[in-house]
N, C-alpha and C positions, 0 to 999 in steps of 0.2 A: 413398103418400108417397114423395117422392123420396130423394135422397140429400142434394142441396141444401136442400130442407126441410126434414131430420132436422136437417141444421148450425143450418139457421137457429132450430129450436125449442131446442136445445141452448144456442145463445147468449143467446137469449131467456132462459131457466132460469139460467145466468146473470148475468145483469142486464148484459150486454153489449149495443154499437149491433147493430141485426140490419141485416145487408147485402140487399138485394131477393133474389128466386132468378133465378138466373141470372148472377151478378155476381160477380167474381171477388172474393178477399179480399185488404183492404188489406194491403201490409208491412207489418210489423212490425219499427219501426224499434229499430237495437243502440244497445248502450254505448258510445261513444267511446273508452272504455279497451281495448276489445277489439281494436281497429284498432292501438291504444300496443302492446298485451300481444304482437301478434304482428307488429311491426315490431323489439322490441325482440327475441325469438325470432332472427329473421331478422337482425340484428347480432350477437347472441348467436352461432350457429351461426360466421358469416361470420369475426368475431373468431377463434372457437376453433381453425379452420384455420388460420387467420392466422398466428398466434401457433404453433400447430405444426409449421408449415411454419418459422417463422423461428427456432425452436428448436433442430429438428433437423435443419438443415442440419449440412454439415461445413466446422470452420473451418477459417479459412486455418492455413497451419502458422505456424510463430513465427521471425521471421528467427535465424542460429545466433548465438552470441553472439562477441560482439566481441574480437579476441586482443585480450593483458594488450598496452597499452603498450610499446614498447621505451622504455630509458631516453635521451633525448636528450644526457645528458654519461653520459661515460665512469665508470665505478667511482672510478676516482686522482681527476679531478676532482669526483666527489662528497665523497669524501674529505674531499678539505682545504678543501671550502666548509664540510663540518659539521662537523671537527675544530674549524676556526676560529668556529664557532658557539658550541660548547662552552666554548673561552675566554672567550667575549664573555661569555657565561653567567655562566662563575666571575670577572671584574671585576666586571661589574654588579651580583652579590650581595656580592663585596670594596669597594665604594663603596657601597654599602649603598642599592642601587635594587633589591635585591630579595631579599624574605624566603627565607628557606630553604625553607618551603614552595613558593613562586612559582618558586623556581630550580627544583626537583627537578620543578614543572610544564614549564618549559622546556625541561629536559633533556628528559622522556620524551615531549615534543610534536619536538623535534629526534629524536631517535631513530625514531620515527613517520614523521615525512619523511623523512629518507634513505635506511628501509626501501622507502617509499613510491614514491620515485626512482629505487631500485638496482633493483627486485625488479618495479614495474608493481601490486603488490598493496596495493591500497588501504589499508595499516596507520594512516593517519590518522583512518580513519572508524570503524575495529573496534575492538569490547571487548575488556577481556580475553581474556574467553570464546573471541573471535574470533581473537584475535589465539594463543592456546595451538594452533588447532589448525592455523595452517601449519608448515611444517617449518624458520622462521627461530628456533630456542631459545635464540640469543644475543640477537636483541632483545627475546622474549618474558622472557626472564629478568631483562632490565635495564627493563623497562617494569613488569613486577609487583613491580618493588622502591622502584619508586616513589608503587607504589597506597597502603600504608600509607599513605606521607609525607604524600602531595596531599590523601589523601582520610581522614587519623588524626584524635584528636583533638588531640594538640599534636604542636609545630613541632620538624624534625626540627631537628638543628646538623648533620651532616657530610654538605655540599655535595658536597665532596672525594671521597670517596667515589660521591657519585651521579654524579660527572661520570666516575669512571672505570671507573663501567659503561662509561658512553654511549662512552667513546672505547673502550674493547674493542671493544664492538659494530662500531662506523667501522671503527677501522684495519686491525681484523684479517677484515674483507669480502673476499670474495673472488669 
């Protein structure tokens, strides 16, 4: 008995088609999934390069950052634009267009800008917080005395007072 014949009694036993002797044996057709399993492999792998390589590159560096602003008017004329702010300030709350609250918000929003103007450093945008740790103690001083006010629960009465933080601050700039 051959070797093809033992196949063929084998398959017989069984209960499979038996193929003649001498006749090759059909494929044996796959899963469909198998062909998915090892395409998705092969994106798998390709991705994971991918994705490595574009990790660990090196990045650009970061452009340096930008000098502070020079201030476009002079110190004197900032001065007397926000001295004169200050006034406006104390009418407007003496005609009675604005609360004491609202004033002492005005105030420390003028004092903000002409730090902001003089100095290049953005003190309109900063908190307190922010605002404590540059080295201006004259506006941070007139700006945290207004925190209570704006932000207490009742309304201060002396305007007067808050306006002549803010013109400390102004006039005596240097």
């Amino acid at each position: 008995m051959s070797v093809t014949d033992a196949l063929g009694v084998a398959w017989e036993g069984a209960g499979a088609q038996t193929t003649p002797p001498g006749t090759i044996m059909p494929t044996v057709p796959y899963s469909p999934i198998w062909g998915v399993l090892a395409a998705a492999l092969i994106v798998g792998v390709v991705l994971y390069y991918g994705l490595t390589w574009l990790l660990t590159r090196p990045r650009p560096e970061a452009p340096p950052p930008a000098a502070a602003p020079t201030p476009v008017r002079s110190v004197p004329e900032l001065q007397g634009v926000y001295l004169h702010e200050i006034d406006s300030i104390l009418q407007r709350h003496a005609a009675g267009e604005l609360s004491p609250r609202r004033a002492h918000a005005a105030l420390s929003v003028t004092v903000r800008e002409f730090l902001s103007e003089a100095t290049g450093v953005p003190a309109d945008k900063m908190t307190l917080t922010d605002l404590r740790q540059t080295p201006y103690v004259g506006a941070t001083y007139a700006v945290a005395e207004y925190y209570p006010i704006v932000f207490g629960a009742q309304e201060a009465q002396s305007v007067e007072h808050g306006a002549h933080a803010a013109r400390q601050v102004i006039a005596l700039w240097q």
